[in-house]
KELOKE-301586 format. One record per residue (C-alpha): x, y, z; residue in three letters. Coordinates in steps of 0.001 Angstrom, whole numbers, plus 500000, padded with zeros to 6 digits. Example, Ala and Ser with C-alpha at 12.3 -4.5 7.8 and 13.67 -1.06 7.14 Angstrom:
BEGIN
> 512300/495500/507800/ala .
> 513670/498940/507140/ser .
//
This chain:
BEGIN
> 761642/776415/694698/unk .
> 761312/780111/696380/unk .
> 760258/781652/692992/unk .
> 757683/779041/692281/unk .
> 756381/778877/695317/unk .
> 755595/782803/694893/unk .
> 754040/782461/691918/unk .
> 751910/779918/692807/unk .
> 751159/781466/696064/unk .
> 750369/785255/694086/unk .
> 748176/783058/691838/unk .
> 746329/781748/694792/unk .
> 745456/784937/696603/unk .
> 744377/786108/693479/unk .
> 741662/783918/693234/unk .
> 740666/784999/696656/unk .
> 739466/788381/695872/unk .
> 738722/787479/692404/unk .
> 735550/789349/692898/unk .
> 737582/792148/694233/unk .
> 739049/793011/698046/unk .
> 739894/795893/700345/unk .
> 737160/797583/702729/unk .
> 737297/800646/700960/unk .
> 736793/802651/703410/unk .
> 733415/801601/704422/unk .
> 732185/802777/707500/unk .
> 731450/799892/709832/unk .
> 730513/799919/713496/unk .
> 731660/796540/714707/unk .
> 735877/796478/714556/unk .
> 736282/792955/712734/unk .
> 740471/793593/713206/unk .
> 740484/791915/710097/unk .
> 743962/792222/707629/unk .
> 744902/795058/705496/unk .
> 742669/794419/701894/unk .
> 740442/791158/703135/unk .
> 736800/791314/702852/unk .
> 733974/792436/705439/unk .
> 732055/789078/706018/unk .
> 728599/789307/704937/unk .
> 725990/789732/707650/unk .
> 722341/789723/708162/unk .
> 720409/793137/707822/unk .
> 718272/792435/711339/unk .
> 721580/791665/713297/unk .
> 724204/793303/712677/unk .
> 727562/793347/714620/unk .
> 727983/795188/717715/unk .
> 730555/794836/720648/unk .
> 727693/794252/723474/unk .
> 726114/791994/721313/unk .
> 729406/789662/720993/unk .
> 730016/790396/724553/unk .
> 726486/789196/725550/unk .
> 727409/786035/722950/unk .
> 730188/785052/724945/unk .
> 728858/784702/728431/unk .
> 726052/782675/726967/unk .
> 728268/780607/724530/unk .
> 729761/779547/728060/unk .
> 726766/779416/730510/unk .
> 725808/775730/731114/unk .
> 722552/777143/731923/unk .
> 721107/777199/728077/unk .
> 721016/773236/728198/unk .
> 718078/772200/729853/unk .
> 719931/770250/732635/unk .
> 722290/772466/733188/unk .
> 725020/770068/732129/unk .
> 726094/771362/728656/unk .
> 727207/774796/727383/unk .
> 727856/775479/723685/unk .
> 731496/775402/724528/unk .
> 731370/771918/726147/unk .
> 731230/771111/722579/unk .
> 733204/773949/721009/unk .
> 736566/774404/723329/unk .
> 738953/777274/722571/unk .
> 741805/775517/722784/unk .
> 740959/773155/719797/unk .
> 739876/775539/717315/unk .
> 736416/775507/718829/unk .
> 736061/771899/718135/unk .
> 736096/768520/720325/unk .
> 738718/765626/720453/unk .
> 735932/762927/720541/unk .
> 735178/760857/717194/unk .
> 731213/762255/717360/unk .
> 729888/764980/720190/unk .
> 727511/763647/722826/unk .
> 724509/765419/724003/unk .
> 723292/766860/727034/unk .
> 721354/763828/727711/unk .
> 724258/761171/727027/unk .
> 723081/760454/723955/unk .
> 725454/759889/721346/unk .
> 725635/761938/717978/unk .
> 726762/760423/714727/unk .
> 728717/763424/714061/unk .
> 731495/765611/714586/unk .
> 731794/768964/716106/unk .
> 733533/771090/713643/unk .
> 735385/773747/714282/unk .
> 734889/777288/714840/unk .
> 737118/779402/712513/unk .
> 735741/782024/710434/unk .
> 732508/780536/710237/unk .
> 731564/784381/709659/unk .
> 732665/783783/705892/unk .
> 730677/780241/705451/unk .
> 728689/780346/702464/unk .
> 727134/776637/704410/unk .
> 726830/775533/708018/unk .
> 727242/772073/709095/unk .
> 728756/768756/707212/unk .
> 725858/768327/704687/unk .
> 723149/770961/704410/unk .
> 722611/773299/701206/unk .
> 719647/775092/702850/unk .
> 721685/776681/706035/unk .
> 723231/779568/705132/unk .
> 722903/781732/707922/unk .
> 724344/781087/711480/unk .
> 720678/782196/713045/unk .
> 719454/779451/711692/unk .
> 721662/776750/712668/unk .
> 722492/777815/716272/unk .
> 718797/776789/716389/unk .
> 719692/773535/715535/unk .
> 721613/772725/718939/unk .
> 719064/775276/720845/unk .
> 716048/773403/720114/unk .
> 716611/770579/717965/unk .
> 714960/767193/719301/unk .
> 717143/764773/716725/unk .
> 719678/764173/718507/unk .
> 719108/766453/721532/unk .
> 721888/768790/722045/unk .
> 721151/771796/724814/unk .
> 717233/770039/724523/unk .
> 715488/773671/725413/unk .
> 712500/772500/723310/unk .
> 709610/771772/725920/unk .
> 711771/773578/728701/unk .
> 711203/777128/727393/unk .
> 710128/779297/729971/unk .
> 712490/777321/732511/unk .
> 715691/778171/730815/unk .
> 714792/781553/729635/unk .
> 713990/782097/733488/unk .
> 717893/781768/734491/unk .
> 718854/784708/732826/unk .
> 716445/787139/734362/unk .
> 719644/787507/736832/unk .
> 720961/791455/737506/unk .
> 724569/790783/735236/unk .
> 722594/788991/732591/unk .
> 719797/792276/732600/unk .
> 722814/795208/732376/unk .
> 724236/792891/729053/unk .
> 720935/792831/727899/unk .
> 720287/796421/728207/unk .
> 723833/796650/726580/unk .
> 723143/794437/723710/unk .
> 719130/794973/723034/unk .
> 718259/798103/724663/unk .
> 714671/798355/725391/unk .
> 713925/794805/724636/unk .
> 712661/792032/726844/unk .
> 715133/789168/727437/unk .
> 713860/786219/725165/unk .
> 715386/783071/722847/unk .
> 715012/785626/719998/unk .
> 717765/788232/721457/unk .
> 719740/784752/723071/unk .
> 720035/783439/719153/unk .
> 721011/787191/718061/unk .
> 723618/787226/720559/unk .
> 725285/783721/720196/unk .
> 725122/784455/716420/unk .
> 727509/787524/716637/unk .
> 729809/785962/719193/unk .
> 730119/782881/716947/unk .
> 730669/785696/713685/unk .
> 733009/787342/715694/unk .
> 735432/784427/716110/unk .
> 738275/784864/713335/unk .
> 741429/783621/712396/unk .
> 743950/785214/710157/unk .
> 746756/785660/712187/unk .
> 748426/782248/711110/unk .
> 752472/781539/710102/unk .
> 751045/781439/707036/unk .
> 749267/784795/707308/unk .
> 752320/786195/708227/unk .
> 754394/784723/705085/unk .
> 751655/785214/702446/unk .
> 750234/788646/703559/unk .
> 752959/790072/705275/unk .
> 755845/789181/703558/unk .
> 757966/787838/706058/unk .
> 759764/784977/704418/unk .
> 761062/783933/707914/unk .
> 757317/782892/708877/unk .
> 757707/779378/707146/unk .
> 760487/777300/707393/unk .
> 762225/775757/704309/unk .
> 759993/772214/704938/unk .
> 756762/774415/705394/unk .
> 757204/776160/702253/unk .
> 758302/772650/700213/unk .
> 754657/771579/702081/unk .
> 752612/774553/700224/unk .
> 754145/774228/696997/unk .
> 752829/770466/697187/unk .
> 749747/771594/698514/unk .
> 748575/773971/695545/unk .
> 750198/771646/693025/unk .
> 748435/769101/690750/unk .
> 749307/766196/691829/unk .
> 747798/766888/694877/unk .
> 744971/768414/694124/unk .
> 743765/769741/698067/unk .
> 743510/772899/696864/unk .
> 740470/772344/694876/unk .
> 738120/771795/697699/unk .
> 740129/773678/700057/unk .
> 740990/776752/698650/unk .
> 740961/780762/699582/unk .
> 741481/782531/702235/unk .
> 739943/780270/704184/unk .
> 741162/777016/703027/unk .
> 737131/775957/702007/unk .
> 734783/776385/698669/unk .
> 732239/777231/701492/unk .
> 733029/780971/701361/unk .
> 730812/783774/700789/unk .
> 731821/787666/701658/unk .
> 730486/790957/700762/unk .
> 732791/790483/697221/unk .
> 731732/786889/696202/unk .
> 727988/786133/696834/unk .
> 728882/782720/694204/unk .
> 727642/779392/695993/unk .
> 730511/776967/694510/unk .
> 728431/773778/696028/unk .
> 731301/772448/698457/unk .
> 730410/769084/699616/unk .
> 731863/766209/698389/unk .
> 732073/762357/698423/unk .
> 735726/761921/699089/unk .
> 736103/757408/698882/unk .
> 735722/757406/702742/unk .
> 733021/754370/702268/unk .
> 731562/752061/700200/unk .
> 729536/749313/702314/unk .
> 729178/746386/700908/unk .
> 726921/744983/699647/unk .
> 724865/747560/698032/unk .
> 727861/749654/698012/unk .
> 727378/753508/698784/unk .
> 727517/755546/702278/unk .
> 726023/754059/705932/unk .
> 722688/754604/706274/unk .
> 723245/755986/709501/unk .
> 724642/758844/707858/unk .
> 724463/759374/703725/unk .
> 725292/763230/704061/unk .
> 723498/765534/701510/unk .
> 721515/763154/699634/unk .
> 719616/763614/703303/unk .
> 718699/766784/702386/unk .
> 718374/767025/698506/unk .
> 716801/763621/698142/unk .
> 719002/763029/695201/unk .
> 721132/759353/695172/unk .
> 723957/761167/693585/unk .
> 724704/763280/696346/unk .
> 725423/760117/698584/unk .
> 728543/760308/700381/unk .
> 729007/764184/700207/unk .
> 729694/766555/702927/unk .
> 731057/769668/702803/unk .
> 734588/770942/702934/unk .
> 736180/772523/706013/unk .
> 738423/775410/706663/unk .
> 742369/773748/707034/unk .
> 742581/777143/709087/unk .
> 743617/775462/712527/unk .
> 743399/771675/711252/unk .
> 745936/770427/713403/unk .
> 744166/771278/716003/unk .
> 740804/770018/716177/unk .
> 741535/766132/715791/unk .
> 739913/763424/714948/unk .
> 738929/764219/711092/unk .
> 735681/763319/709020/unk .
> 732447/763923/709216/unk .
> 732415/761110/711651/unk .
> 735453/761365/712948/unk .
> 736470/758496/711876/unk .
> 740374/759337/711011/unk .
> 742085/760050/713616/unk .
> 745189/762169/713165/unk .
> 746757/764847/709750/unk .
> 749175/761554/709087/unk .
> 746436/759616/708598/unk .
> 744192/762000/706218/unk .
> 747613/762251/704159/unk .
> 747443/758560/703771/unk .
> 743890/758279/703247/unk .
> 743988/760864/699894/unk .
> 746746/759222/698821/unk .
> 745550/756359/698317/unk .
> 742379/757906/696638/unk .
> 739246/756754/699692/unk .
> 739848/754631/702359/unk .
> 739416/750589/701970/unk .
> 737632/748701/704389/unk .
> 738174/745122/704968/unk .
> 736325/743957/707675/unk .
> 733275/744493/709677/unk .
> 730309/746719/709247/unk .
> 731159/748957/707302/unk .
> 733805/746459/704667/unk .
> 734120/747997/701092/unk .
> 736431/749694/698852/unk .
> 735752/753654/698749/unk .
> 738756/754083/696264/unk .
> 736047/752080/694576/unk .
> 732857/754557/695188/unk .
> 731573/755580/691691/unk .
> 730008/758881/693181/unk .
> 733523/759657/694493/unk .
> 734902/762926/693812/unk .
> 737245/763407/690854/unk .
> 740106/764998/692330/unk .
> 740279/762028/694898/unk .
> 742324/759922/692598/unk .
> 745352/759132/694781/unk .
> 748781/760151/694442/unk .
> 752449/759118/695484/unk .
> 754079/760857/698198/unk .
> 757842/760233/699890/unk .
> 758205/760662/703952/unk .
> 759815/763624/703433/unk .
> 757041/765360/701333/unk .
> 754938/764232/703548/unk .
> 756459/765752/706358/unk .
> 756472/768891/704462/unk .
> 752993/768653/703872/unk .
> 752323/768476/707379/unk .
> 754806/771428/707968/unk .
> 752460/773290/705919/unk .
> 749545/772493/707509/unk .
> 750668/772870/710752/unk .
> 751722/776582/710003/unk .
> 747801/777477/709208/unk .
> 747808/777096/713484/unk .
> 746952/780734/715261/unk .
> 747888/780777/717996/unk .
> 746493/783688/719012/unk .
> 743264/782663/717903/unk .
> 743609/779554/720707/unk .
> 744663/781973/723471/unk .
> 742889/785125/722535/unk .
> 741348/786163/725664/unk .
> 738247/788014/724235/unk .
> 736794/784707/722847/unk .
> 737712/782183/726174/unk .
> 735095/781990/728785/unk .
> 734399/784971/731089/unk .
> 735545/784771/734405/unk .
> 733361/784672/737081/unk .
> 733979/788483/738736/unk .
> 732810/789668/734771/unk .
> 729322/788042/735524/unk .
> 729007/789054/739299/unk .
> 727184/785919/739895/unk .
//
């Protein structure tokens, strides 16, 4: 079991840095404290990674103060100690309303070739931290026709020195707020796993004998996860300064088929939204496992509520509904991916499985003090 495990494993990292790996020396101002031989992530020419910056991030990732009511933070949605994710089924706005999505989590979004469930076009995280900023449907923080209010509460003497820090010689504004949230957001990354420590160290005592029976099944055939989550970061949706490839990862994975028409709810029909194109019905993109068993309930609408019960759900190839709303047969969806074909699993593999997924968990990504909310004596407010 050890010896195939390896090999499977060696073949796996492989494919990683297929497009080659190590920093190579290159000369780099922001520390990314990233692992011996792993990529620089790519970022953006007109931001690029500084310490003040990220520092400047965090306070306003935290400050309730960028919602327009003062109610809501970024982090009211996005909570350290859930991988940056939410335990509700879909996040709820600053104004009560209700969203028909998920929060997903915040791991190594820095390497995203994709942001969000189901959008092609967002490839940068400037453009989608817009999205909550401003975005009118649903409201998140709801700044739009409140501009000049909120930008007002952080004309305060802390909020001018990490300014200065961050941008100096340039006038507070949503521009340098969207810069700064950015890089905090870039900053946050997770490699420091069990499984970091087994696969990239070398210490076989990092997985237990369960955990390791769990990874062989999870880059085996019969299961098939690690076609839509694989690399580094557990995700097709990977881009780095060594693989600029887009490998298109959304999929349709059998999670509905309403009856009668059959297909996704029209509440929510995922990329077909955004492409216009009925075959791309039902398909959302795939997240980083970095973390998973942290950032319960699972979906795009969060609409499975613990790891047992995704086990159970690809097992038996989509998810049948028999009742209600939303009644159909996904294991039936003919726009379902192929690799969601079902499979037979024993308690104690699937325990194993779970072993292995639970030993993607960092824990010192949860606790890590530099990305948890500043306390108050930082801010001198």
């Amino acid at each position: 079991m050890k010896k195939i495990t390896r090999l499977a494993l060696g073949t796996f990292i492989c494919c990683c840095f297929v497009f080659g790996c190590g920093q190579e020396n290159l000369e780099v101002e922001y520390n990314w404290n990233l692992r011996q031989g792993f990529p620089l992530p790519q970022v953006p020419a007109n931001n690029p990674m500084t310490k003040a910056k990220v520092e400047l991030g965090r306070h306003l990732f935290y400050d309730t103060n960028l919602s327009f009511n003062q109610t809501q933070s970024c982090a009211s949605c996005h909570q350290q100690n859930m991988a940056f994710a939410e335990s509700l089924f879909t996040s709820i706005g600053s104004t009560g309303e209700i969203h028909r999505r998920n929060s997903p989590a915040l791991v190594n979004i820095a390497y995203n070739k994709t942001l969000t469930w189901a959008h092609d076009g967002l490839t940068s995280i400037e453009q989608q931290i817009l999205l909550p900023m401003f975005g009118e449907e649903p409201v998140e923080l709801g700044i739009t026709g409140h501009e000049n209010e909120v930008l007002a509460r952080f004309n305060t003497q802390s909020y001018s020195k990490l300014f200065s820090r961050a941008f100096p010689g340039e006038k507070i504004s949503f521009e340098l707020i969207n810069k700064a949230l950015s890089s905090f957001v870039r900053s946050l990354i997770s490699l420091n796993s069990p499984f970091d420590v087994y696969a990239y160290d070398g210490d076989d005592s990092a997985l237990d004998q369960s955990a390791i029976n769990g990874m062989t099944l999870f880059f085996s055939e019969k299961l098939e996860c690690h076609h839509c989550h694989g690399g580094f970061n557990f995700t097709q949706s990977t881009s780095h300064e060594k693989q600029l490839l887009d490998r298109r990862p959304f999929h349709n994975t059998g999670l509905y088929n309403v009856l009668p028409d059959g297909g996704y709810p029209k509440i929510d029909t995922g990329l077909s939204e955004i492409t216009l194109n009925p075959l791309d019905d039902g398909r959302f993109r795939a997240p980083t496992l970095r973390n998973i068993a942290m950032s319960a309930p699972y979906m795009h609408d969060g609409s499975i509520a613990t790891l047992e019960d995704v086990i159970d759900f690809y097992a038996a190839g989509g998810r049948n509904i028999d009742s209600g709303d939303l009644k159909g047969d996904g294991r039936q969806n003919p726009l379902k991916n192929s690799f969601v074909k079902g499979f037979e699993i024993t308690e104690q593999e699937k325990k194993d499985l779970l072993a292995f997924l639970n030993s993607l968990t960092d824990q010192t990504f949860l606790t890590n003090p530099e990305h948890a909310a500043p306390v108050k004596k930082e801010t001198g407010e």
